[in-house]
C-alpha positions as CSV (number, residue, x, y, z in Angstrom):
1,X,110.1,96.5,117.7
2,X,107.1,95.2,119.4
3,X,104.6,92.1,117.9
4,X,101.7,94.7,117.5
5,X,104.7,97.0,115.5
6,X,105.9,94.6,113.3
7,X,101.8,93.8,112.7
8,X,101.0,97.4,111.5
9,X,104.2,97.5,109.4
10,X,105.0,94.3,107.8
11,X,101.6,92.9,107.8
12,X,100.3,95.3,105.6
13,X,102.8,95.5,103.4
14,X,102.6,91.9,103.5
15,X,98.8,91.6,102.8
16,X,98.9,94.9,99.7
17,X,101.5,92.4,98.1
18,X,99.6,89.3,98.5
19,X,96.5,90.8,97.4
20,X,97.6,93.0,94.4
21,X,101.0,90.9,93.4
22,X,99.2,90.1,90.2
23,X,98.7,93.9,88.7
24,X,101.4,94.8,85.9
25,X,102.8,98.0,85.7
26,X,101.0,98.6,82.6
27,X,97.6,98.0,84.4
28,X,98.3,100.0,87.1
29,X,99.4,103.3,85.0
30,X,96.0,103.1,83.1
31,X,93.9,102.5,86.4
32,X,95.6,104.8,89.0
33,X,97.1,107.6,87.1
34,X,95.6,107.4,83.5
35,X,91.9,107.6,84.5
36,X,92.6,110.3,87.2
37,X,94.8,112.7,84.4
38,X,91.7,112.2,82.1
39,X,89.1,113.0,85.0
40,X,91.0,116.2,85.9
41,X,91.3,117.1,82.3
42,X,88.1,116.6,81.1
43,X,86.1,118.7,83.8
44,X,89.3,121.5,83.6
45,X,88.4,121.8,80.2
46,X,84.7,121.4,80.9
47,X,85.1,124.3,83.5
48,X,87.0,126.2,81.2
49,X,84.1,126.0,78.2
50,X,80.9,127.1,80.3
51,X,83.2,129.4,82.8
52,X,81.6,128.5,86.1
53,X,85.0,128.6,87.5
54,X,88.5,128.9,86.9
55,X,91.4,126.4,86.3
56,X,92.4,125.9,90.1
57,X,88.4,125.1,91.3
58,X,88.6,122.0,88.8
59,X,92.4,121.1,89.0
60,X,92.5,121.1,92.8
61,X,88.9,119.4,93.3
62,X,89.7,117.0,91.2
63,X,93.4,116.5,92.4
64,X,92.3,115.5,95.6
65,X,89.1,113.4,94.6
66,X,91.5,111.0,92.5
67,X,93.1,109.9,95.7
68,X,89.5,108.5,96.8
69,X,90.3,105.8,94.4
70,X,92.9,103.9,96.3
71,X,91.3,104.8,99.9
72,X,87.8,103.5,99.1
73,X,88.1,100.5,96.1
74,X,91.7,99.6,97.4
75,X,90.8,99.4,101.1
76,X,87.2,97.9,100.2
77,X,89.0,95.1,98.6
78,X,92.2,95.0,101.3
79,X,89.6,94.1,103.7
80,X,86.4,92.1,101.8
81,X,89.0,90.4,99.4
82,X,90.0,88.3,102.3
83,X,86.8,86.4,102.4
84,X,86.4,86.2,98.7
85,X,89.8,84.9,98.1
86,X,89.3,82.3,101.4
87,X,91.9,83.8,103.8
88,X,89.8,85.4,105.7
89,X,89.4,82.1,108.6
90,X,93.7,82.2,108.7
91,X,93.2,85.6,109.4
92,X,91.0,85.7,112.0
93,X,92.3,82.7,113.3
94,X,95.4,84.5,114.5
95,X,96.3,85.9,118.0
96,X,97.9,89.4,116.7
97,X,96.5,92.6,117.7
98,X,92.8,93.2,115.5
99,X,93.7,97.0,115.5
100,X,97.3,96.6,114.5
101,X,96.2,94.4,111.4
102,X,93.1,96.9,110.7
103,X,95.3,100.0,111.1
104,X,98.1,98.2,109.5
105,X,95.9,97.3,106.3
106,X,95.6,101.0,105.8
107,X,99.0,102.2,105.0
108,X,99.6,100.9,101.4
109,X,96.7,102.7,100.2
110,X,97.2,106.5,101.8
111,X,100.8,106.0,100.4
112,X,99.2,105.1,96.9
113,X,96.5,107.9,97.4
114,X,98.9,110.1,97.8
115,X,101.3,109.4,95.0
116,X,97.9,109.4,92.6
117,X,97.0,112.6,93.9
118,X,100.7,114.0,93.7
119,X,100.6,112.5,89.9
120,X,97.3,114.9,89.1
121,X,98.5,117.8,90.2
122,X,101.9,117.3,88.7
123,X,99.8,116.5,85.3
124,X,97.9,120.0,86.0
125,X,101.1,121.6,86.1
126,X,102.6,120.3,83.0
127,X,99.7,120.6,80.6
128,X,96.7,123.0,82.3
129,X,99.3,125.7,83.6
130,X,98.8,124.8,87.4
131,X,100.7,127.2,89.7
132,X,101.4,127.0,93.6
133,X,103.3,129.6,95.4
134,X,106.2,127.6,97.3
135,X,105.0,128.6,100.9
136,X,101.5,126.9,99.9
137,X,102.9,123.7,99.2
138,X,103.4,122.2,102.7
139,X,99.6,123.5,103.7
140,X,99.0,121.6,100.7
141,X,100.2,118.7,101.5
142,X,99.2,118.5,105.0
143,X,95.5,118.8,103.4
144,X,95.9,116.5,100.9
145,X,97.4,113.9,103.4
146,X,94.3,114.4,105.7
147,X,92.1,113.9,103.6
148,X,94.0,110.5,102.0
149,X,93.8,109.3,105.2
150,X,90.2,110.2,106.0
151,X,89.1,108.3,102.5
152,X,90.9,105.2,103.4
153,X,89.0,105.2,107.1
154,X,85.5,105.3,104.6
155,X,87.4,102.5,102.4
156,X,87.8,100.6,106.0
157,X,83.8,101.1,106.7
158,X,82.8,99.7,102.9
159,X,86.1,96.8,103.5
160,X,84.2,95.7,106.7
161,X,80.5,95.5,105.6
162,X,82.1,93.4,103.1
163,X,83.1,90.7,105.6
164,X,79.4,90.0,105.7
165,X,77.9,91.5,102.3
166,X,77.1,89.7,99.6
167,X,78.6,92.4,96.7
168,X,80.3,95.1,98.4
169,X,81.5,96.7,95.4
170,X,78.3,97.6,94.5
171,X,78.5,99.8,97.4
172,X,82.2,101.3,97.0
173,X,81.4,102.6,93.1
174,X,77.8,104.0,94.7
175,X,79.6,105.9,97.4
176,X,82.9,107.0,95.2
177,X,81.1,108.7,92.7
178,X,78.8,109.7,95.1
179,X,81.5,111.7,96.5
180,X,82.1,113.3,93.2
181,X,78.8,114.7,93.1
182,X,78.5,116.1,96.4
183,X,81.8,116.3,98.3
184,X,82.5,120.0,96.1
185,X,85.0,118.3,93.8
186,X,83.4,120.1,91.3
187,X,80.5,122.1,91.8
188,X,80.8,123.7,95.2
189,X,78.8,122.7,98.5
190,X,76.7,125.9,98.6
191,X,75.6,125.7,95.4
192,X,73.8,121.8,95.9
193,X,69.9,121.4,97.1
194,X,70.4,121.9,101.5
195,X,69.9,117.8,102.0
196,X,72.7,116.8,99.3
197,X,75.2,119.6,100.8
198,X,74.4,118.2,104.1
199,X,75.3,114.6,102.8
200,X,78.4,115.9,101.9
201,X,79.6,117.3,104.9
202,X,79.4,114.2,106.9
203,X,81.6,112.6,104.5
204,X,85.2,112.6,103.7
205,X,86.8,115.3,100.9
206,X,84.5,117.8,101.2
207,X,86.0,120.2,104.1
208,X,89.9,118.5,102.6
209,X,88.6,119.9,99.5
210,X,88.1,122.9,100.9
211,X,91.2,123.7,102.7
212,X,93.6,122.6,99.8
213,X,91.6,125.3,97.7
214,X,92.4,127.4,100.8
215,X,96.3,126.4,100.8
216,X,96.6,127.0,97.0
217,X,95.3,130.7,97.3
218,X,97.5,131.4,99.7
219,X,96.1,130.6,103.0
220,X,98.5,129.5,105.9
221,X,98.4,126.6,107.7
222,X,97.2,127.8,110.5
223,X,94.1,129.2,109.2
224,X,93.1,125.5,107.8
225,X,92.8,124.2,111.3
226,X,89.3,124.1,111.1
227,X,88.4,122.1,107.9
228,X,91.2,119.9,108.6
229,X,90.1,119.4,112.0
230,X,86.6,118.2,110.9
231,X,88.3,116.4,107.6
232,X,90.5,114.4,110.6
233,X,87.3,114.1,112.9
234,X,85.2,112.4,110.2
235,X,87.5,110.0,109.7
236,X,88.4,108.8,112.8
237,X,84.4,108.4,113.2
238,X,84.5,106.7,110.3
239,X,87.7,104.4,111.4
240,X,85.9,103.8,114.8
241,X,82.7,102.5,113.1
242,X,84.6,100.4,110.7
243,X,86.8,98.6,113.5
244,X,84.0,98.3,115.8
245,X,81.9,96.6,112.5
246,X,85.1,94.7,112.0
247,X,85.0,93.1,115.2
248,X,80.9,92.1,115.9
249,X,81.3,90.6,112.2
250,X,84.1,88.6,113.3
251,X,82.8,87.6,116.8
252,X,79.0,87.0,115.0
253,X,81.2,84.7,112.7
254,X,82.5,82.6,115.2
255,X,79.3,82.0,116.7
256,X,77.5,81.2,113.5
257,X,80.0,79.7,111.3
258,X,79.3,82.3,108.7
259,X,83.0,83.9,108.3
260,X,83.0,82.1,104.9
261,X,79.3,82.0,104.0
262,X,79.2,83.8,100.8
């Protein structure tokens, strides 16, 4: 296994323990799972009252939105936690490979977005009557996973600004909910004002959105290639910005002695 391997891999797992060791099991039921069953109940229920849609528009928007939560607060704070806490000079202070313990960063929190997202549709299926046909599970999955993956590159963005921001956070609970509004979690694309539907196409969940709700009626994978090809292209963008941002923060820091400047 090569320095840069061992980097990705054990320094991530390494830096999600030293940076969430302290959260119970208790806490993490009620933040990760509890609050996403009660968002995808609520608006299923909602949905179900004023009938704009039916059960699977609500259950699947929302199923997939919940994993948002670890990519963008737990990647926000994987990344800006490391100057709050004062780690952040040991970091950087390293030789190891900036992209393998960027990258590496990420892999705790697609794991946990998916696991949160797996939870909500499980929930769905045990108390709103959720149904997927077997052959649209793995199309499914494959969407969901994209789009885990493409949050946590828009976690990595908000993580980076707050090498050098003052009060990220600020910024991640503006953009997550912002995401529920426009991304067509629940209320679909077409049916927002032109400017907000274009807001949500150039970020993450919307076109994932879209091609699980393909996958669960029945669509093959094949015929997702293009919203999960645009899901996967915003991200990288995304990632690409990020570790570009990560970098002129870190080399602006050396040069002004402001890695630590709060």
């Amino acid at each position: 296994m090569t320095v840069s391997l061992r980097v990705f891999l054990v320094g991530g797992a390494i830096s999600y323990r030293a940076l969430f060791n302290w959260i119970r099991p208790g806490m993490y039921a009620a933040t990760m799972l509890g609050s996403p069953l009660f968002q995808i109940l609520f608006f299923t229920y909602l949905g179900r009252a004023t009938g704009s849609r039916d059960d699977n528009f609500f259950v699947v928007g929302n199923a997939v939105q919940v994993a948002a939560m670890s990519g963008i607060y737990g990647m926000t704070m994987g990344i800006a936690n490391e100057r709050q806490y004062g780690t952040l000079h040991a970091l950087l202070g390293t030789p190891a490979n900036r992209l393998a313990i960027f990258a590496g960063r990420s892999l705790p929190y697609i794991a946990n977005g998916l696991v949160v997202s797996a939870f909500g549709f499980a929930t769905a299926w045990l108390l709103l009557g959720f149904r997927v046909e077997a052959g649209a599970v793995l199309p499914l999955v494959v969407a969901v996973s994209v789009t885990t993956c493409s949050c946590v590159a828009l976690g990595l963005l908000i993580g980076s600004i707050g090498l050098r921001a003052r009060d990220v956070f600020f910024g991640a609970n503006l953009v997550y909910f912002l995401m529920l509004l426009v991304c067509g979690v629940n209320v679909a694309n077409e049916d927002l004002p032109g400017w907000l539907a274009a807001i949500g196409r150039s970020l993450p969940l919307t076109h994932g959105i879209e091609a699980a709700r393909a996958a669960v009626d029945g669509a093959a994978l094949g015929a997702l290639a293009g919203p999960l090809a645009t899901e996967a292209s915003i991200g990288l963008a995304y990632a690409a910005v990020a570790f570009c941002l990560f970098r002129w923060f870190e080399r602006e820091g050396r040069r002004t002695g402001s890695l630590e400047r709060s």
